[in-house]
C-alpha positions in Angstrom: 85.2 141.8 85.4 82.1 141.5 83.4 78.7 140.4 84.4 75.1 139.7 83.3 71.6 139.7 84.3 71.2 135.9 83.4 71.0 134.1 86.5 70.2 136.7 88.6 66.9 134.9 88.5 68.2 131.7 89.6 70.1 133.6 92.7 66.3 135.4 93.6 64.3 132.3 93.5 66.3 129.7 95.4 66.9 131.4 98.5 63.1 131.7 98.7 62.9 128.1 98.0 65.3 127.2 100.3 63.6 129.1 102.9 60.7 126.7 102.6 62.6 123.8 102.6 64.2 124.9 105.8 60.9 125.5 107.3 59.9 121.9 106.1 62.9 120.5 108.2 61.5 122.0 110.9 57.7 120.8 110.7 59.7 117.3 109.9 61.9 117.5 112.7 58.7 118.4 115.1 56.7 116.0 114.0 59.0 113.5 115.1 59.5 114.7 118.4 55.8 114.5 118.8 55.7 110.6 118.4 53.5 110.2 116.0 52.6 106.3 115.6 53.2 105.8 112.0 54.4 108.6 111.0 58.0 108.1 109.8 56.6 105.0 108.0 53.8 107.2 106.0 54.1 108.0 102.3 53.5 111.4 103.5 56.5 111.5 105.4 58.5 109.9 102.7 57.7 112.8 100.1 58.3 115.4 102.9 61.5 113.9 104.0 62.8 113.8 100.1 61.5 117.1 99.4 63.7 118.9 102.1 67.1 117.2 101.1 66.6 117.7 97.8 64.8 120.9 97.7 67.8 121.8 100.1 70.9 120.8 97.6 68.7 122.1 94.5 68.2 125.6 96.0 72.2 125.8 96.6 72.7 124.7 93.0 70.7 126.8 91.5 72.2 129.9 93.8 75.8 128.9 92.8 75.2 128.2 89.4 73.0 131.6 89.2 76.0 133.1 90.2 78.4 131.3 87.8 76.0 132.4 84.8 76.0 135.6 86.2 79.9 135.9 86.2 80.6 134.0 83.2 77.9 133.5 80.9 78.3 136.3 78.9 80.1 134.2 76.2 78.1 131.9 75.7 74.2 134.3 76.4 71.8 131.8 74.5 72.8 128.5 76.4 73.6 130.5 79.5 70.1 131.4 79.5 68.9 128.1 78.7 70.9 126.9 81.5 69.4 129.2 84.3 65.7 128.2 83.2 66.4 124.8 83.2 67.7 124.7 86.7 64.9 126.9 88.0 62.6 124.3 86.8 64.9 121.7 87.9 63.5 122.7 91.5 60.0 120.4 90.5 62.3 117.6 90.8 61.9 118.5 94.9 58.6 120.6 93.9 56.5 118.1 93.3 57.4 115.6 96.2 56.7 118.9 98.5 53.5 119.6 97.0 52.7 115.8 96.9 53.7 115.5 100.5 51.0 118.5 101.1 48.2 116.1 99.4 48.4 117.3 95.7 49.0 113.8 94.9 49.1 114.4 90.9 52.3 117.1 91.9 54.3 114.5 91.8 54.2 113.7 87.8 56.4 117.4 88.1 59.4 115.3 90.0 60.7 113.5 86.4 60.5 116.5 84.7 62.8 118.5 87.3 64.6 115.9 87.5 65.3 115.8 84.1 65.5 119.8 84.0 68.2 119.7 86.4 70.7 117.1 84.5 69.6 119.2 81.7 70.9 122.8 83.5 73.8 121.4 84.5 74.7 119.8 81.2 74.7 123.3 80.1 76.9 124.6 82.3 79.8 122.8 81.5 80.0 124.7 78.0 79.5 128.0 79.1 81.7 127.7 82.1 84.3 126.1 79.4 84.1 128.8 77.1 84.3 131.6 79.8 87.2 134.1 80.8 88.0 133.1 84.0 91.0 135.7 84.1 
């Protein structure tokens, strides 16, 4: 059973992240106990909202697929490591709403290129998961 450093990274990072998308639920789920007028409407809301599902679901990605890379990636290092970086920056995709949602309105250019990062990571996967000894 061999493993490697590569996507250790990507099992560091997105628990962190997901911490902070947890804590986002809760200022979400708070601010609609407090019945604000408006407020589920607001644009503001809207990024929020879509920053904590997604940010969710790509912080569990990137901690499974971490750990896939780290148990398997050893055959195939290069696109392994290509893999992990492009699925930590796949977490922009939610990044950028969050960070929009917080008034950096020009965060939310980063959401394509997560987005884009993320299909990206997990095009690579399939590869090195195919070429790996799963024995």
């Amino acid at each position: 059973m061999s493993m490697t450093a590569i996507g250790k990274k990507n099992m560091v990072v997105a628990p962190l992240y997901f911490i902070l998308t947890l804590g986002l639920g809760m200022f979400l789920m708070q601010k609609g106990q407090a019945g604000v007028s408006g407020w589920a409407e607001s644009t503001t809301h809207k990024l929020l909202a879509g920053a904590h599902v997604h940010g969710s679901l790509e912080a569990l990605v990137n901690v499974v697929f971490g750990y896939l890379l780290c148990r398997f990636g050893k055959n195939s290092e290069l696109l392994a490591r290509i893999a992990s970086w492009l699925l930590l920056v796949g977490m922009l995709h939610s990044g950028g709403a969050y960070l929009a949602g917080l008034g950096i309105t020009g965060a939310k250019l980063l959401a394509p290129l997560g987005a884009v990062s993320l299909i990206g990571g997990i095009v690579c996967m399939v590869p090195v998961l195919a070429k790996a000894d799963l024995g």
